[in-house]
TITORGU-989270 format. One record per residue: residue in one letter; z, y, x of N, C-alpha, C, O in turn. Coordinates in steps of 0.2 Angstrom, whole numbers, plus 5000, padded with zeros to 4 digits. Last residue first. Example, Ala and Ser with C-alpha at 12.3 -4.5 7.8 and 13.67 -1.06 7.14 Angstrom:
REM residues 2
S503549895064503649955068503950005064504050065067 A503949725066503949785062503949845066504249835071 
//
This chain:
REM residues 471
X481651914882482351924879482751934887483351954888 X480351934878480651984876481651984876482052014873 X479151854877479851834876480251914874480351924868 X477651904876478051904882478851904875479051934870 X476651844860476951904863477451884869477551824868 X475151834854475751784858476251854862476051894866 X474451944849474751894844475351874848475951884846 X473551974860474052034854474352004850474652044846 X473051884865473451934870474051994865474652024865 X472251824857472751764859473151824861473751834857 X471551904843471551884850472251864852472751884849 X471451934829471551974833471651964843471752004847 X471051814822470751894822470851934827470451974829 X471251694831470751714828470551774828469951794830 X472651734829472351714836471751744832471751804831 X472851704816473151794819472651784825472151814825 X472651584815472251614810472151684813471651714812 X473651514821472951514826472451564820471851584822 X474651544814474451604821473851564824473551584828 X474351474805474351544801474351584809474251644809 X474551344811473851354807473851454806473351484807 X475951344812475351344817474951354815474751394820 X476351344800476551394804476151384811476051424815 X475951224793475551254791475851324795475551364792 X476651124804475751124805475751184802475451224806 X477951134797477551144804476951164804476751224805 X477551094784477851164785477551174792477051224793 X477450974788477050984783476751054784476251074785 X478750934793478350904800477550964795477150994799 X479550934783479650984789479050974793478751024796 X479150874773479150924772478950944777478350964779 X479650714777478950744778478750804777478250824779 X480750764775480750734780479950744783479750774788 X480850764759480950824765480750814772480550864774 X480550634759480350684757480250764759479750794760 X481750564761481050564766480450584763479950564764 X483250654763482650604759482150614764482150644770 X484450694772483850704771483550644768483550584770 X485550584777485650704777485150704772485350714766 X486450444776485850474778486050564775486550594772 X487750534783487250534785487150454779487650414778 X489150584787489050564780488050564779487850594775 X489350604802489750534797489450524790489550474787 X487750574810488150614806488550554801488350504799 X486550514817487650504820488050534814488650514814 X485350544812485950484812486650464811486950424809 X485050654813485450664807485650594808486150574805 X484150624824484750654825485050664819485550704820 X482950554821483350544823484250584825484750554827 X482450634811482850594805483150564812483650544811 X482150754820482550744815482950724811483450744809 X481150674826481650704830482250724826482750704828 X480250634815480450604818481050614823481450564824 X479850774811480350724806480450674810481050654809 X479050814823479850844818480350814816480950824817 X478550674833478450724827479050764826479550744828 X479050544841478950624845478950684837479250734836 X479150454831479450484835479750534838480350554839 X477550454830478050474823478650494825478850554823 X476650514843476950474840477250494835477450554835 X475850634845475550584841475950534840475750494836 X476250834841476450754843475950674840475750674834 X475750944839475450884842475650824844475450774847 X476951014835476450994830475950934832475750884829 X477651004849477850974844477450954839477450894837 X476651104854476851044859477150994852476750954849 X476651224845476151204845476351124849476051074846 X478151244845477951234839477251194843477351144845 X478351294860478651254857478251204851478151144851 X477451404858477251354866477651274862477451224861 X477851494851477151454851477151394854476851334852 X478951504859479151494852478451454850478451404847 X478651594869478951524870479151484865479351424866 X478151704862477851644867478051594868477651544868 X478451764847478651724855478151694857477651674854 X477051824839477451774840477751764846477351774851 X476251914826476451904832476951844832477351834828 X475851964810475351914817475551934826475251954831 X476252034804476352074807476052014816476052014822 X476151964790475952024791475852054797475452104797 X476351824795475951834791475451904793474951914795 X477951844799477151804805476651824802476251834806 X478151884786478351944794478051904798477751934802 X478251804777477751864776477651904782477151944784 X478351674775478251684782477851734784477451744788 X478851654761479451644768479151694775479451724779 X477851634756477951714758478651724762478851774765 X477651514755477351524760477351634760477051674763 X478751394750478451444747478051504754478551514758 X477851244747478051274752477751334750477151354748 X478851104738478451174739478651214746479151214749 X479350974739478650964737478451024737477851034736 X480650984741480250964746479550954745479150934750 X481851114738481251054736480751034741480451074744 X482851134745483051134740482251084736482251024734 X483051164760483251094757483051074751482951014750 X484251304759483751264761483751214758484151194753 X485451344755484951344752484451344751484051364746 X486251344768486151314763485951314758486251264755 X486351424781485751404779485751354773485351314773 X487151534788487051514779486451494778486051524774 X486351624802487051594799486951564792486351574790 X485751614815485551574808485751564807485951504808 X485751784823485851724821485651684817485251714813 X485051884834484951874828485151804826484651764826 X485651964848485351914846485251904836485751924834 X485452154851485852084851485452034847484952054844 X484652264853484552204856484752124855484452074855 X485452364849484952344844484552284847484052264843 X486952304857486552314850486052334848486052294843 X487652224864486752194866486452264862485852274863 X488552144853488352164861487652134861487352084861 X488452094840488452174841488352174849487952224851 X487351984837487952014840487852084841487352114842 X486951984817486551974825487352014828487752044825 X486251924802486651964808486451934814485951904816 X485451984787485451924794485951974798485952034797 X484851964771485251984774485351964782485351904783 X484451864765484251944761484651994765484652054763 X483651724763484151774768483951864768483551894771 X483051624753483751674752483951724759484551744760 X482451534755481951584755482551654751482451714748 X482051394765482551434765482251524764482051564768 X481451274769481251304764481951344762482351334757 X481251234783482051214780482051224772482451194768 X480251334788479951254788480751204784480651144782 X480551464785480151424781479851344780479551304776 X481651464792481851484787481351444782481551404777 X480851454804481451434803481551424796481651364794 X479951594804479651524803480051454802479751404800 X480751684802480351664797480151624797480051594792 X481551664814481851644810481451644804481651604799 X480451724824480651654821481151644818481251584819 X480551854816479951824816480051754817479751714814 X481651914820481351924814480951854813481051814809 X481451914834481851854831481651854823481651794820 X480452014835480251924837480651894836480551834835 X481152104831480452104828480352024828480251984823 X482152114844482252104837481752084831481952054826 X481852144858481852064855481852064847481652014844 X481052304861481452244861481452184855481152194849 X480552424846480452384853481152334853481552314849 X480452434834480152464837479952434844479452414847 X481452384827480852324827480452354831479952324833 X482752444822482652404831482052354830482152294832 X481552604821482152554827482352514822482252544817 X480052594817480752594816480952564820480852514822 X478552524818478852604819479652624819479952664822 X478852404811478752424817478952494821479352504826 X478852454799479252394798479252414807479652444809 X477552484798478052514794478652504798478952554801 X476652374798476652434802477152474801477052524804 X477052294788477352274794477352364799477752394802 X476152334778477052354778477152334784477552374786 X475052294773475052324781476052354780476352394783 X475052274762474752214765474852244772474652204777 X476052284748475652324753475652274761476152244765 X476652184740476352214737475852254742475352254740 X477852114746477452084742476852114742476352074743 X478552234753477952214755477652134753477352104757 X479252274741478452324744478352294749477852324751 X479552174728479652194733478952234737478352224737 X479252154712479052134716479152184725478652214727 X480252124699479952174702479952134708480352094710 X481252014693480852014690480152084695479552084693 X482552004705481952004699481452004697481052004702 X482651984720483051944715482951964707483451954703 X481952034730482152094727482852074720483252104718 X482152004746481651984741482152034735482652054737 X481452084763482152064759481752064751481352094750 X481152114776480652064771481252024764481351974761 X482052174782481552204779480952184774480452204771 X483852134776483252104780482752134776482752134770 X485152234781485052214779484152184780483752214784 X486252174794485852214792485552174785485552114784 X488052164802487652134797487152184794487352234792 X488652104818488252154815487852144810487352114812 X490052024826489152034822489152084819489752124818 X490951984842490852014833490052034832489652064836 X491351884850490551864849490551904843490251884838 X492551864851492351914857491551894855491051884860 X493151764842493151834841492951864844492751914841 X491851624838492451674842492651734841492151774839 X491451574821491251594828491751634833492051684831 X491851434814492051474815491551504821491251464825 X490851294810491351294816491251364814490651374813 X490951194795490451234802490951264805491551254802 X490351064785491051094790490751134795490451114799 X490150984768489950984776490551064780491051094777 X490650854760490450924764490450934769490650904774 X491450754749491050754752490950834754491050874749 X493050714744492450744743492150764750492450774754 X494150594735493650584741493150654739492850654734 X494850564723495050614727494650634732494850684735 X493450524714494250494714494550554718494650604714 X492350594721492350544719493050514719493150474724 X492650784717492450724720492350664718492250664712 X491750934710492250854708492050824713491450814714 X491751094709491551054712491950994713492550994715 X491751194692491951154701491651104702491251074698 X490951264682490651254688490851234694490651234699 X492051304673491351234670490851234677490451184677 X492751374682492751304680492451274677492451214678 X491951464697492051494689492351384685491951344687 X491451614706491551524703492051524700492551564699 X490551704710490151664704490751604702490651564698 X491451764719491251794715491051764707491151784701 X492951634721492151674723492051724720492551754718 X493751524724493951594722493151634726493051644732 X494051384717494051404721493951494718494051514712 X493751234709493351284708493251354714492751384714 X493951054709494251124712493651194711493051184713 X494450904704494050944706494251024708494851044708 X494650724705495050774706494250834708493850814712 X494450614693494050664698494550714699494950734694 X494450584679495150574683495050584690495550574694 X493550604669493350544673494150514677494250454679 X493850724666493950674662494050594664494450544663 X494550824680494050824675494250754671494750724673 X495950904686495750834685495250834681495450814675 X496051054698496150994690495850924690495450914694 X496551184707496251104705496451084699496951094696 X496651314707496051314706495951214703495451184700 X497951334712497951324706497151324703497051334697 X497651334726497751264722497851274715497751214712 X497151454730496351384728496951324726496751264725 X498451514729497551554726497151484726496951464721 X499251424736499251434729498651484726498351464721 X498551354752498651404748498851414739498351384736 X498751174755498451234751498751284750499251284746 X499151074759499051124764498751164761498551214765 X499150974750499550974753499751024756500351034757 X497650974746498350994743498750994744499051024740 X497050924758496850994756497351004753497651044756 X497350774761497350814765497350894765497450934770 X497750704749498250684754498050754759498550784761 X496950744738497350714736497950744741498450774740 X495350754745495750824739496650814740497050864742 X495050694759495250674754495850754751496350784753 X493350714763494050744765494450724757494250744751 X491950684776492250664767493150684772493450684777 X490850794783491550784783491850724775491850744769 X489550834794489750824787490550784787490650734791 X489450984804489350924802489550894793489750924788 X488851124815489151064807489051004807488750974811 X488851264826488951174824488951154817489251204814 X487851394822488351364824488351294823488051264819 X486151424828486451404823487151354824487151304827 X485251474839485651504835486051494828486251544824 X484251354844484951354846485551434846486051444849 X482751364846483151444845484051414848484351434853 X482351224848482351264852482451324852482251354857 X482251134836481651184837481651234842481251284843 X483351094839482751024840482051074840481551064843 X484151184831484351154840483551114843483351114848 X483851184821483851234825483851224832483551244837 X483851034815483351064816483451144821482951154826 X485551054814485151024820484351034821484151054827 X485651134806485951174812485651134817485451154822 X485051074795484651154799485051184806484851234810 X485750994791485050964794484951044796484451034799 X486851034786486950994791486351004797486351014803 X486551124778486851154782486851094790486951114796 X486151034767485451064770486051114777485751144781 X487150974762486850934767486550994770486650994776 X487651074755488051064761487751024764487951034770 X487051214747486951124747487251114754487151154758 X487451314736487351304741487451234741487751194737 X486351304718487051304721486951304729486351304730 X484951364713485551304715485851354717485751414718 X483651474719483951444715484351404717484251384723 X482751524729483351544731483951504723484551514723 X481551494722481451474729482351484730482651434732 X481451474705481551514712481751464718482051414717 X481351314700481351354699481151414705480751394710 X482451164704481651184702481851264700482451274700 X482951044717482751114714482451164712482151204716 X483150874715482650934717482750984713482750984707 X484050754721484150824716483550854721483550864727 X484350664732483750654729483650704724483050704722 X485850684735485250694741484550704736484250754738 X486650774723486550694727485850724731485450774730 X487850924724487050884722487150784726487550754729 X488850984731488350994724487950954721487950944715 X490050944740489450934739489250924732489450874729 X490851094749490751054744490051004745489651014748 X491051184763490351174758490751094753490851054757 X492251264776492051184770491751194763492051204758 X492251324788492151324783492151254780491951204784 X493751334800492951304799492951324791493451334788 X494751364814494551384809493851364807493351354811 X495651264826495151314825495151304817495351254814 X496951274839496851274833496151304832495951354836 X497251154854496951204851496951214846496951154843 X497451034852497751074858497651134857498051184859 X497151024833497051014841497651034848498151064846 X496651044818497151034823496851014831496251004832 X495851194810496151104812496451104816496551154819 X496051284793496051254801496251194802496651154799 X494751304782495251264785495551284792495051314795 X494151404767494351384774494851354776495451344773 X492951334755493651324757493751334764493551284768 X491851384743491851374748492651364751492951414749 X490651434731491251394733491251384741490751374744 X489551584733489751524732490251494735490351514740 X489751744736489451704728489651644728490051634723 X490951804744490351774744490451754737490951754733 X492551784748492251834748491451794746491551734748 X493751684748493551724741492951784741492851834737 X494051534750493651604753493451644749492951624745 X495951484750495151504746494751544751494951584756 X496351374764496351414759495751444756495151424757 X497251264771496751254769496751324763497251324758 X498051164787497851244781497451224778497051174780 X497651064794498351104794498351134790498951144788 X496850914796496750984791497251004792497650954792 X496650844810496850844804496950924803497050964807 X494650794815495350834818495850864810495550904805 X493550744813493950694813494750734815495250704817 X492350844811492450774807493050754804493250734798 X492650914825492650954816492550914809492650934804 X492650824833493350864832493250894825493650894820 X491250784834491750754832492450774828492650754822 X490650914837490650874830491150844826491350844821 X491050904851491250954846491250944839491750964836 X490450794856491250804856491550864850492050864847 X489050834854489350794851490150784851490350764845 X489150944862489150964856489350894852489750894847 X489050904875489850954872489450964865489651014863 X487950824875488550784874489250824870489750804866 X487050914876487050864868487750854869488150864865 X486551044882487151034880487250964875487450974869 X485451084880485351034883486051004883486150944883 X485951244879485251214877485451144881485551154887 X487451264867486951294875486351234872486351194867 X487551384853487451314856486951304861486351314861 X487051514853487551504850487751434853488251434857 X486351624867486151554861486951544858487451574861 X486151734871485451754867485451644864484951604861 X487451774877486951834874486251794870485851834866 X488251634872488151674874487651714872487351714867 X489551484868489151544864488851594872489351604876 X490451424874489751384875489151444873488551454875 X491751444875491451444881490651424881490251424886 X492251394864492351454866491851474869491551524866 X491851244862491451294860491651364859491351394855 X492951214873492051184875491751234869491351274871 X493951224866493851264871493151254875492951294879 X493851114856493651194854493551244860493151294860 X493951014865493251024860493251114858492751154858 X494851004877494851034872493951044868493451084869 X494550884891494450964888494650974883495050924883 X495750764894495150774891495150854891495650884892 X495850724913496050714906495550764901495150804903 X496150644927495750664922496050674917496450634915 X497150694942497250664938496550714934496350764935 X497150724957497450694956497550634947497850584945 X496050804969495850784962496650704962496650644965 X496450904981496150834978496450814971497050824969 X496851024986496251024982496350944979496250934973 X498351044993497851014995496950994990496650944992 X498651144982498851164989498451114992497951144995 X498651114969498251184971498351174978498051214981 X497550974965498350984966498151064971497651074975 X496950954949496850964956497350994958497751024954 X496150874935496750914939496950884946497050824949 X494350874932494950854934495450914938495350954942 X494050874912494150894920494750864923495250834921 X492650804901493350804905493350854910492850884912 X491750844892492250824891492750804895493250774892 X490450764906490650814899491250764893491250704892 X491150704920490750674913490850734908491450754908 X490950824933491250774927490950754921490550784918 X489950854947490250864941490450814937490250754938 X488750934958489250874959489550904950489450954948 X487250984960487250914964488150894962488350844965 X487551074951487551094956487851024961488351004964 X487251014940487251074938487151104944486851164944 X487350864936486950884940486750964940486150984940 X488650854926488350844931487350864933486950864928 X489251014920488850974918488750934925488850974930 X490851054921490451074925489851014923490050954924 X492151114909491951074913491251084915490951134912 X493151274910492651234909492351184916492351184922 X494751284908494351294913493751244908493951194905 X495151404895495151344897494751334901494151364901 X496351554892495451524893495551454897495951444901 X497551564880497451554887496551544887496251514882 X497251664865497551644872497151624877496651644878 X497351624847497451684852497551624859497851574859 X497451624831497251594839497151644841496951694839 X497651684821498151674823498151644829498651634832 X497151844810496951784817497751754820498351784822 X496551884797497451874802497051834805496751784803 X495652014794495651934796496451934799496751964803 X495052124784495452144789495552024789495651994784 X493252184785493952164780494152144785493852134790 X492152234793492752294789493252254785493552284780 X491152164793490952204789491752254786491852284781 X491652104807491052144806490952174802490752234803 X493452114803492752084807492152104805492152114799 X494952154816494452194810493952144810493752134816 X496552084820495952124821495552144813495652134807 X498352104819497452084814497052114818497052164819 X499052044833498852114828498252074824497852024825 X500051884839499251924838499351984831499651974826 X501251794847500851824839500451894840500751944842 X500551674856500951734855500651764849500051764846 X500751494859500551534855501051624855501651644853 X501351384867501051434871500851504866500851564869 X501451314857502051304860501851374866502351414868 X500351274851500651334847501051334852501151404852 X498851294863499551264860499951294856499951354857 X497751414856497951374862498651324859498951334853 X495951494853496551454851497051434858496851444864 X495451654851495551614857496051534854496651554853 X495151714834495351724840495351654844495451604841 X493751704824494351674825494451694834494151684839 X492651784813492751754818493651744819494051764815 X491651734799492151804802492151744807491851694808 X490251684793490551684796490951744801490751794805 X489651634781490151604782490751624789491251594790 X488851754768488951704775489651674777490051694773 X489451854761489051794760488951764764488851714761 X491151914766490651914766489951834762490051784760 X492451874778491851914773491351864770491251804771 X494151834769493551844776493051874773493151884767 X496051884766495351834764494851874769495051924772 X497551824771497151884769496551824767496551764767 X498851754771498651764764497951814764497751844759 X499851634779499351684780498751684774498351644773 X500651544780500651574775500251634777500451684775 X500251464793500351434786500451474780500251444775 X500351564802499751524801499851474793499351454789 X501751584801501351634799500351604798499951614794 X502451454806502551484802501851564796501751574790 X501851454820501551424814501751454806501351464801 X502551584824501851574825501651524820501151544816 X503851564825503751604819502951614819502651644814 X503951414830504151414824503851464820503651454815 X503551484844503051424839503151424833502751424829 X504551554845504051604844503651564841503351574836 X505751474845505751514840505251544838505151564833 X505451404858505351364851505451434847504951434843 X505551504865504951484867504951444861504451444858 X506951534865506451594865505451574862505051614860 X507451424871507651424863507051484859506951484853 X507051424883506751374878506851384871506551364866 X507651534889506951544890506651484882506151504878 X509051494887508751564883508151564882507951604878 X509151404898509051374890508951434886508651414880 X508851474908508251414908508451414899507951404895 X509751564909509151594909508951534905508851534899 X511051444912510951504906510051534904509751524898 X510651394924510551364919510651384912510351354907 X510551534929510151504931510051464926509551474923 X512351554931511751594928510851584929510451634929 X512751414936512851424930512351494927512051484922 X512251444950511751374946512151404938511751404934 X513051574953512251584952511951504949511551514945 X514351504952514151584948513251564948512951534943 X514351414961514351394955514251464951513951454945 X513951504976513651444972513651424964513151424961 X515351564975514651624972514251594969513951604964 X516251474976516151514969515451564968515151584963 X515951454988515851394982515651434975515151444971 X516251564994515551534996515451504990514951514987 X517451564994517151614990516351604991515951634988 X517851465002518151464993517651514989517451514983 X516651375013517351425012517551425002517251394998 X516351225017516151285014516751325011517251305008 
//
């Protein structure tokens, strides 16, 4: 090789091996300035519900830093996940061939064969899983079970106040290949606490989040985000990673309880929330994605919260009202009204003074079951103006009849409600969920939501009551 050959060779591997260490030192700086800003990100989210949305997660190592977007109700969210899309795994028998849920396999791109298995990402399984008309796919048990999982058992990196809404509440994120955002419910009460008074009285209850996300799924809407129940140590996992707005919120009560009050509207110190030692109990809901933004209405069976009685407490034909207007005029909206009243009222959930729904689709979009924690509260009343919109306005899904009426018939205990129920509230890590009080509620409630459309049937005929899906 001649002399000037050599040199040009060593010129190019010398600028080569230059690019390669500028590309690495470029790529650890942007993760440094990426977590860095995920750790001290100071804004606050919406709202009385629980749920603003979170951008795409991905490795921090891949992580690009992100503009604020904006979320449903106009307050400004620092999103810090962002990125790559995750190939989704393929249920078996979806198309005669597939992987066990929660795996894929890596395929070599030039001869196709499957050279190696390795796990999904849990949050990249609930990217992928929301769409136009379910939040959690239908039949999906296993990606939801893995998903639960991760929101149990994946370590806290952050932990800040939610300062927007009436009641306590702490945002996290969690760790993974991915980062996700989730709320954390406290726990108020012991399972056996009954709630006397208003239908909408107490504190939010963390168990009843647990049990309404699965009853949603077991009653076949599957528009209620994942939960589960969480013990999380105050001490080693939240304080560490606290924001100063919710750390100066903790103290120590008499007992030597580590407790927290947070940053709410209503919250206040003679009302924190105490664990047992450093250990507290709650429950944990999964974020909704950013490309899924809501739309917040206010609800036409909305109750008044004194002493005056709402107008259609009072006027027996308001539904006709309620009808004539967009968006109960036409399409799906009427009809999710209407099973979410009957949701609402089998969970005994008589606070939703408010509902959202995707903005895509719009006066179409779907109507979610976000904040159901003020369910639960007593199991001996069934307040029955829950179900004033199937009452007044005697129509139903179809497939929603079809559902409730097959279930209400069950004759084993097993097949019933409550027995569908108390079996899936098993797995939960802080399970038992539910008394068996309530347990009998749900099944109590059912029948008496069957009863009131075969009452509609009756007067007005099967054809005008059971309504075509509409979605």
């Amino acid at each position: 090789m001649k002399l000037k050959e050599r040199v040009l060779l060593i010129l190019l591997v010398s600028v080569s091996f230059l690019l390669i260490v500028k590309y690495k030192l470029e790529k650890k700086q942007l993760a440094s300035s990426v977590y860095e800003e995920l750790v001290n990100d100071k804004t606050t989210f919406s709202l009385d519900g629980d749920h603003s949305h979170q951008k795409r997660g991905t490795k921090i190592d891949d992580q690009k830093a992100l503009d604020n977007d904006k979320n449903y109700v106009g307050n400004e969210v620092s999103v810090n996940n962002a990125g790559k899309k995750a190939e989704v795994e393929k249920e078996k028998g979806a198309n005669g061939i597939g992987n066990k849920v929660g795996e894929i396999e890596k395929k070599d791109v030039k001869t196709g064969k499957s050279d190696e298995v390795h796990e999904v990402d849990p949050w990249d399984m609930w990217w992928t899983m929301v769409s136009d008309r379910h939040v959690t796919k239908p039949g999906g048990d296993l990606q939801i079970e893995k998903i639960l999982q991760a929101l149990a058992k994946r370590k806290i990196l952050t932990a800040k106040a939610f300062s927007r809404g009436t009641q306590l509440k702490a945002s996290l994120t969690l760790d993974g290949p991915s980062l996700q955002k989730v709320v954390f419910k406290p726990m108020r009460y012991t399972r056996d606490h009954i709630i006397t008074g208003k239908i909408y009285d107490g504190f939010d209850r963390h168990n009843a989040e647990i049990a309404a996300f699965h009853l949603d799924r077991l009653l076949g809407f599957y528009r209620a985000p994942p939960v589960v129940g969480r013990r999380v140590d105050l001490l080693n996992e939240i304080k560490p990673n606290a924001e100063s707005r919710l750390l100066k919120t903790f103290f120590k009560n008499d007992n030597g309880d580590e407790c927290f009050y947070g940053v709410c509207y209503y919250c206040k110190k003679a009302e924190a929330a105490c664990a047992r030692g450093n250990i507290m109990e709650g429950s944990v809901t999964i974020w909704l994605p950013i490309e899924w933004s809501l739309g917040k209405m206010r609800h036409p069976w909305q109750r008044t919260y004194n002493n005056k009685k709402a107008r259609w407490e009072l006027d027996k034909h308001y539904c006709q009202d309620v009808i004539s207007t967009a968006p109960y005029s036409s399409g799906p909206r009427l009809l999710d009204i209407i099973d979410t009243s009957i949701f609402d009222f089998i969970i005994g959930n008589g606070d939703r003074h408010h509902y959202e729904t995707f903005k895509k689709g719009g006066n179409e979009g779907m109507l979610l079951h976000l904040d159901n924690a003020k369910s639960f509260g007593n199991p001996h009343e069934d307040d029955q103006t829950i179900l004033a919109p199937l009452i007044q306005c005697c129509r139903i899904r179809k497939s929603t009849h079809q559902r409730l009426k097959r279930i209400s018939e069950s004759d084993s205990s097993q097949q019933m409600l409550s027995g569908r129920l108390r079996k899936a509230l098993l797995s939960d890590p802080i399970s038992p969920i539910l008394t068996e009080p309530h347990l009998q509620a749900v099944d109590r409630r059912l029948r008496t939501a069957v009863d009131v459309t075969k009452t509609c049937i009756s007067a007005k005929g099967i054809d005008n009551v059971v309504i075509d899906d509409q979605l």
